[in-house]
C-alpha positions as CSV (number, residue, x, y, z in Angstrom):
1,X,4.5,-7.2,10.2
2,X,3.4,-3.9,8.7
3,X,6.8,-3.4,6.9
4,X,6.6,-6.9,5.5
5,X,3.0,-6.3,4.2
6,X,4.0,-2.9,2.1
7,X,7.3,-4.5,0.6
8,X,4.5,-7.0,-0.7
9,X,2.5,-4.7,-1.7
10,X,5.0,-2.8,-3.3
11,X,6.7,-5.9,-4.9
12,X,3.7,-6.6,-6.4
13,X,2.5,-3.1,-7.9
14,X,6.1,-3.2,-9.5
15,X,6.0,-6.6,-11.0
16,X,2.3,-5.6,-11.9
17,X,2.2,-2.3,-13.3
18,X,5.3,-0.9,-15.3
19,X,4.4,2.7,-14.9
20,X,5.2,2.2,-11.2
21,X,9.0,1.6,-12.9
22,X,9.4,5.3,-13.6
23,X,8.3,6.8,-10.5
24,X,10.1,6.5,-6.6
25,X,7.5,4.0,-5.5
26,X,7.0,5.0,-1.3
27,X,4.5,4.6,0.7
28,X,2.5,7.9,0.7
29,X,2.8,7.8,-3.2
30,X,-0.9,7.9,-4.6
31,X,-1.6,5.1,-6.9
32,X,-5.0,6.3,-8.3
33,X,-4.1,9.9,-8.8
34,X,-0.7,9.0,-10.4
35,X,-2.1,6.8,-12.9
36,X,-0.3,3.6,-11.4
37,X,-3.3,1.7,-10.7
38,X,-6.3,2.4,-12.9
39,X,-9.8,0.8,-12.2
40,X,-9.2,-2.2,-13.5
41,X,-5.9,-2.8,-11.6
42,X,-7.9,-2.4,-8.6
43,X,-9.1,-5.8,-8.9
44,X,-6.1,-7.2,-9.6
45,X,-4.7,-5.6,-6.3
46,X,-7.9,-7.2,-4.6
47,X,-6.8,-10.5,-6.3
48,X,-3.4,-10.3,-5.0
49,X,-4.4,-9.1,-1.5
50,X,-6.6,-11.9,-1.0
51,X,-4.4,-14.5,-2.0
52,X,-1.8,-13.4,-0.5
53,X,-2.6,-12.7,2.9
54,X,-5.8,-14.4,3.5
55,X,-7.9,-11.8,4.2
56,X,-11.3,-11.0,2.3
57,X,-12.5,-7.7,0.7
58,X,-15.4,-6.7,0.4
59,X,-17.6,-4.4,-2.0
60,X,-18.2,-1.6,1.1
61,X,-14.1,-1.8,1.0
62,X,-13.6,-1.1,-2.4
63,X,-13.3,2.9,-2.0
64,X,-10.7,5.3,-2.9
65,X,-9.6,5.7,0.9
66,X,-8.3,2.2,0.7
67,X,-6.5,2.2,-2.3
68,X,-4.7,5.7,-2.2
69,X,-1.4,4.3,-1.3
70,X,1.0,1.7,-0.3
71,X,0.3,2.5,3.4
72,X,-3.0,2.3,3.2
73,X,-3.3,-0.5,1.2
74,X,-1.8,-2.3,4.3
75,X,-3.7,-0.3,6.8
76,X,-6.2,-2.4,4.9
77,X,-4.9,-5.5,4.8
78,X,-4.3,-5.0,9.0
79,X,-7.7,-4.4,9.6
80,X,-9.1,-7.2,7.7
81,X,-6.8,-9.2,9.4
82,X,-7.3,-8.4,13.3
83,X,-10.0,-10.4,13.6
84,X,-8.1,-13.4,12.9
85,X,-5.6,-11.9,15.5
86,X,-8.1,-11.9,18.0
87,X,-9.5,-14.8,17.6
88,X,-6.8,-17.2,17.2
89,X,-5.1,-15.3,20.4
């Protein structure tokens, strides 16, 4: 499940933002500090996350921490998506 959330992700940030062309796009890569995703590209990530796998993010989630990388992005999207887990279990 994790692997099919990053290729996503990672689909998406390619189709989304050119720059991420250029560079070898893993997981760890960080997509603030490498100028991949700027501020505004944050929301369009949120957008996309939202939409794509149902979850909801909130203000208190929009932090750095969150939106580092590729792995954390989906870390994210994992958490916000365990109490659906749960309760549909």
């Amino acid at each position: 499940m994790h692997e099919q959330t990053s290729d996503l992700i990672r689909a998406f940030i390619i189709k989304k933002f050119p720059i991420s062309r250029k560079k070898a796009l893993h997981d760890d890569l960080p997509l603030l500090e490498s100028g991949i995703i700027d501020s505004l590209g944050v929301l369009d990530v949120v957008t996309f996350l939202e939409q794509t796998f149902g979850v909801k993010i909130e203000d208190d989630d929009l932090i750095p921490e969150n939106f580092g990388n590729i792995a954390l992005l989906t870390q994210l999207v994992a958490k916000k998506r365990a109490p659906d887990e749960v309760a549909s279990s």
